[in-house]
N, C-alpha and C positions, 0 to 999 in steps of 0.2 A: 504493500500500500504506500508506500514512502515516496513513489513513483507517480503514485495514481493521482488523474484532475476526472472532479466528474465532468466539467465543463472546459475543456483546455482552452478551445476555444474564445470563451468569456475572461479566463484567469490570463490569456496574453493580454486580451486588450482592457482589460482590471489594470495592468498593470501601467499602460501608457495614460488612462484616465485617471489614476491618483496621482502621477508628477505633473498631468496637467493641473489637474484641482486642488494640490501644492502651489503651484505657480500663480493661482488665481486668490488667493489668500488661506487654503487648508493649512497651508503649513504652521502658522498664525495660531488659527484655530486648535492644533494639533499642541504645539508649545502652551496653549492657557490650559489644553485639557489636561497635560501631564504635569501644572507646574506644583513644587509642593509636595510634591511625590515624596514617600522615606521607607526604606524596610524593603519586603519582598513586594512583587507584583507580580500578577496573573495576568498577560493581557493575550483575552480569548478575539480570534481572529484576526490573526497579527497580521495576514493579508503577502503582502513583501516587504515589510518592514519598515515602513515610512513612520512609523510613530519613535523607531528606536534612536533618533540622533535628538529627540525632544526630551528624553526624560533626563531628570536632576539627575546630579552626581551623588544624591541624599538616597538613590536606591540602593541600594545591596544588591540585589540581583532583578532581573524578569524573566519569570518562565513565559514564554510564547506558545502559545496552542492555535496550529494552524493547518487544518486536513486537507489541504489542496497542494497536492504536491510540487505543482507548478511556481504557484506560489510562495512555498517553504522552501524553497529552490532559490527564488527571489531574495526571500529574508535574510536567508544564510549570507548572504553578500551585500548584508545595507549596513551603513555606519551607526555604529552605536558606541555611544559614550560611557557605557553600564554593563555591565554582565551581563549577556543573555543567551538563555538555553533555549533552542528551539525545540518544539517536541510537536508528533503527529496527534491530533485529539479533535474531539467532539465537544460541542458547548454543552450539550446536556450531560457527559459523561467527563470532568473535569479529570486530569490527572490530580489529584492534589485532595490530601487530608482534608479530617474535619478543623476549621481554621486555622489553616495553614496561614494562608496569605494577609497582608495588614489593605492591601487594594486590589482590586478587579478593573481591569480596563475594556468597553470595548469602544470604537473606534469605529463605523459604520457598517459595522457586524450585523446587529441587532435586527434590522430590516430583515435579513436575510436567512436568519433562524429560522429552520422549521418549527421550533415550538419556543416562544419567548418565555413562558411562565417556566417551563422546566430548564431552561437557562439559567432563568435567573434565580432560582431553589439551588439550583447546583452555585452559584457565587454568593449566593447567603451562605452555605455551607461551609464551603474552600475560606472565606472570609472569617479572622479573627472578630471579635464582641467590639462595638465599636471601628470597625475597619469601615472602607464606603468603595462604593463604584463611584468610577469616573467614568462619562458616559459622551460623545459627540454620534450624532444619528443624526441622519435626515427623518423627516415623518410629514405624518399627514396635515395637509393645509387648517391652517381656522376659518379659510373662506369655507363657505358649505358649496358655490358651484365648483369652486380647485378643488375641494375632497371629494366632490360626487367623482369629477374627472378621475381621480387618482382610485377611486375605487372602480371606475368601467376599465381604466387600460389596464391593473391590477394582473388580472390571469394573465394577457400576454407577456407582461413587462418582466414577471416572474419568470416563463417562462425562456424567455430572451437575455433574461439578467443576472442570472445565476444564481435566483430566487430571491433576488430583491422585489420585498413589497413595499410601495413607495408612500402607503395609506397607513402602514400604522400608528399609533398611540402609544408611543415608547414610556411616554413618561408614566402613562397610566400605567401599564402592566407592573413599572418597578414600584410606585405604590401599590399596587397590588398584592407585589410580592411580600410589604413589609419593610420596605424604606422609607427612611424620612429623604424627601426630594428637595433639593434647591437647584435649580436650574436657570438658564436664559433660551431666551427662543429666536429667533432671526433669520433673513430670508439672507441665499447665497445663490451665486450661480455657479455650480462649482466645472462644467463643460459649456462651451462656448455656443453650443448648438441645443443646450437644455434652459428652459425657463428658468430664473429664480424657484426654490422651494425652500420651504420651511426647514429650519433644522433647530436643531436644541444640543445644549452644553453646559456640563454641570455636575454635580456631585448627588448618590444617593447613599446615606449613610445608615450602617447598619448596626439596630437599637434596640 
């Protein structure tokens, strides 16, 4: 499996689409989400490793959990300033003890989750008592005609994007799960041929 992309196809051009949306200010985005950081870190779908040159020198280490093997290919060759172990893994199925980790990262993962709520059971777990997600995701509009939209192109967009749903309600599901949320929300256009969307950045701490 080390090898394996379910989608090769989408994880090559994943990968030209995040140094573009770097270029267009993620990388910004990327550095507020990690800043602050200390101790160990879990960051689930490390993708090819564009969050690894943002974290503090205050981490100790980052385990990376990234199933795409095209991908974790990628990562293995991205600058980082911090220790980091890459490892093959599932979101619902975390490598990592009962509160092991002091942070949970993910990084435009969450959309793409086949199941967010058992994501995020599995990062209340891995997370020490008082530890938090740090969380950047695009999600669904507050307009109601942009969210009808994002909910009718939904199935294809999925389909075409390597299971990116571009409708959901991230914040909600992590109170859901039992976090306390503090977040900001703001529109980007992070591809030059995609509309402005919504996205949200922020802390969800576990209490």
């Amino acid at each position: 499996m080390a090898d394996a992309s379910a989608n090769p196809r989408f994880a090559r051009a994943y990968v030209r689409m995040s140094e573009l949306a770097d270029e267009r200010g993620g990388a910004e985005h990327r550095e507020r989400l990690l800043r602050g950081l200390s101790g160990r870190v879990l960051e689930v779908g490390a993708g090819n490793g564009r969050n690894f040159a943002h974290y503090p020198r205050t981490v100790d280490e980052v385990v990376a959990v990234e199933p795409d093997g095209i991908l974790r290919a990628h990562a293995e060759r991205a600058a980082a300033v911090v220790p980091v172990r890459l490892v093959d893994g599932d979101a619902s199925r975390l490598p990592a003890a009962d509160g092991e980790f002091d942070a949970v990262v993910y990084s435009l993962v969450l959309c793409s989750v086949p199941d967010v709520a058992a994501a995020l059971a599995e990062a209340w777990r891995a997370l020490r008592p008082g530890g938090e997600v740090r969380y950047y995701e695009h999600v669904r509009s507050g307009s109601a005609i942009a969210g009808r939209l994002q909910d009718l192109i939904t199935p294809l967009w999925s389909r075409l994007g390597g299971g990116c749903h571009p409708n959901r309600d991230t914040e909600g599901s992590l109170r859901a799960a039992g976090f306390e949320v503090t977040g900001e929300r703001f529109s980007f256009r992070p591809q030059p041929l995609i509309p402005p969307t919504a996205h949200i950045l922020g802390v969800a701490r576990k209490v």
